[in-house]
C-alpha angles and dihedrals in degrees: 000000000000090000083056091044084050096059123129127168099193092046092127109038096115094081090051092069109040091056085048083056095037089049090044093053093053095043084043097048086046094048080053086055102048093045087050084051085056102051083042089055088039101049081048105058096045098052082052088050093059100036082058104045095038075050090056097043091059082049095051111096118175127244125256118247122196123177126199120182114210121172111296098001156044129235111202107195110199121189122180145161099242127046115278113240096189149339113218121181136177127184112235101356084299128129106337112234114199141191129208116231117219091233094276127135091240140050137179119192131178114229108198102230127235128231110252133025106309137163120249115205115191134176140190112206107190127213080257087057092239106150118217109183130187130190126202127177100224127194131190148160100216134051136056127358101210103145106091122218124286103233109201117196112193132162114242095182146344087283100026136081120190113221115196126180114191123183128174089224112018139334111220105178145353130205141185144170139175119233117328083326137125119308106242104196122205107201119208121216133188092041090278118183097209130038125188133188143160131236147192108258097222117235120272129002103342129179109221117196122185136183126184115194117194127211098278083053098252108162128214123186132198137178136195144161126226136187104225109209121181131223128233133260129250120186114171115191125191117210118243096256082048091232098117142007137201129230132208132186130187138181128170094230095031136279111258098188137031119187121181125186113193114188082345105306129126118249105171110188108220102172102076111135114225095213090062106034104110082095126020126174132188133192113215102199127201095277087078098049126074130205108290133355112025121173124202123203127199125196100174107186115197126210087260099061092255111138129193121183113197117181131193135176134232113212107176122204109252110243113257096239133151128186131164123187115196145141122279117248102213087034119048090171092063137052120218124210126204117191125182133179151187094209104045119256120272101169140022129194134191136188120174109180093340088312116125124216136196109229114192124215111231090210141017127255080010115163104207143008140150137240111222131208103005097184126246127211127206109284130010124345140196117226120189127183122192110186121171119196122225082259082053097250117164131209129177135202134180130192138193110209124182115204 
């Protein structure tokens, strides 16, 4: 019964542990050796790695690279100590072109040239893969044409677009449309380089679209859109006697100024309506004319900021008026007068010595007539005729006259 009571079945658990720990420690101190293997494999390969490759650097020569420029083309000549996988070779940084080496130390290849002055860029790969490159500006006469034309597209005015082609051999041809409208094509003569020309700028939002093509038919295209906007329109119109004209200005969208300048002085016109713009017209009268030459300046000014200036210039006919003032010859106390004209006489003036007369035509429409016996007093005296014609024309004399 006590045997039974003293039963225990973990009794001897105690040993169990200690060999698990015992059997943990060993696998753990051999997985530290075979990681310690490892960095020691590792660090020496490494090492190996780099003493052969700082071996084969000191090893490593460039290739040499000669250029000779013929006529058309370029011969590049390579040598070298180890055998030449393969030239390669681009103009201005552009597609590389490349050809493979037959395992020999040298190499020659032909480049066609470019017009123009252009960058070669070659390079010499080596069965080790070692790269030599060389650069040489190059310039000739002869050769390809393979840069297309530059195409510049610049407003000139409201109304105008400047087209310019420029090619570094020849320009052949320029066209241009607007829209999906007609092709309009500008032909180039004489081998010119450059071609410039003007057109309308259409009204409203317009696509442009240009293409210049140059003598190797390289081909260049350019597109641009544009706002046409339209000035306004000026028309001056002088009457038939030449004392007076009349101006008209028009704009689609309304005209917002109006400056005239008339013999050189300043009328703005500050009274436009903008509800009925779109047409103004002013009447300059006679008072602002003078005998003569009178010139008449227009600046219209529309509601979109285009502007237009017309001019025109008033030259009136000279009347036909004749008037002579002298002493008499019978009478050396009197002056007599004689006035003719083309026109007919309307009026007649007359000031002896600041006083005026009233002189009295006999007859209407009449062309010529005479005063008689203007008196004279002692000394010397002022005589001044006015005569105005039946077109209104006006001529003055004045006479000195000594009794």
């Amino acid at each position: 019964m006590n045997q039974i009571l003293d039963y225990n079945p973990n009794k001897n658990s105690g040993n169990g542990k200690a060999k698990s720990s015992k059997v943990v420690t060993v696998f753990s101190i051999i997985l530290a050796i075979f990681a310690i293997c490892l960095l020691i494999g590792g660090a020496y390969g490494m090492y190996k790695n780099n003493k052969n490759n700082a071996n084969a650097s000191q090893n490593h020569t460039e290739a040499k690279i000669t250029l000779e420029q013929e006529e058309t083309t370029a011969k590049i000549k390579v040598s070298h100590d180890k055998a030449i996988e393969k030239i390669a070779y681009s103009w201005d940084s552009g597609r590389e072109s490349s050809i493979k080496g037959n395992g020999e130390s040298s190499m020659e290849a032909d480049v066609t040239l470019l017009v123009g002055t252009h960058n070669l860029l070659v390079k010499v790969i080596d069965v080790d893969g070692y790269e030599t490159t060389f650069e040489k500006e190059i310039t000739s006469q002869n050769g390809e044409d393979k840069v297309a034309p530059v195409i510049t597209v610049t407003p000139t005015t409201e109304a105008k677009i400047k087209i310019s082609a420029e090619d570094e051999t020849a320009i052949d041809y320029v066209t241009y449309r607007w829209n999906d409208g007609e092709e309009e094509r500008v032909d180039v003569s004489d081998n010119k380089g450059k071609i410039e020309f003007e057109i309308d700028v259409l009204k409203g939002q317009n696509d442009l679209y240009v293409i210049a093509v140059d003598k190797n038919s390289n081909t260049t295209h350019e597109e641009a859109s544009f706002t046409g906007v339209t000035k306004p329109e000026v028309l001056i119109t002088i009457a038939a006697d030449k004392k007076s004209a009349e101006v008209v200005c028009k704009h689609e969208n309304g005209i917002k100024e109006i400056t005239l300048t008339i013999n050189g002085k300043d009328y703005v016109v500050d009274n436009i309506n903008p509800d009925d713009s779109k047409e103004v017209t002013i009447q300059v009268t006679e008072d602002y004319l003078v005998e003569g030459t009178n010139t008449i300046k227009v600046k219209a000014v529309s509601v979109d900021n285009t502007k237009t200036e017309a001019e025109e210039e008033i030259k009136q006919d000279e009347a036909q008026i004749d008037v002579s003032i002298e002493k008499s010859a019978d009478k050396p106390e009197v002056a007599v007068a004689k006035i003719k004209t083309e026109a007919g006489i309307k009026e007649l003036k007359l000031n002896v010595n600041g006083m005026d007369y009233i002189v009295t035509l006999l007859e209407e429409n009449m062309k010529e007539t005479s005063i008689d016996e203007i008196p004279l007093e002692e000394g010397e005296n002022t005589i001044k005729i006015v005569v105005t014609d039946l077109n209104d024309a006006k001529k003055e004399v004045e006479e000195k006259i000594t009794r």
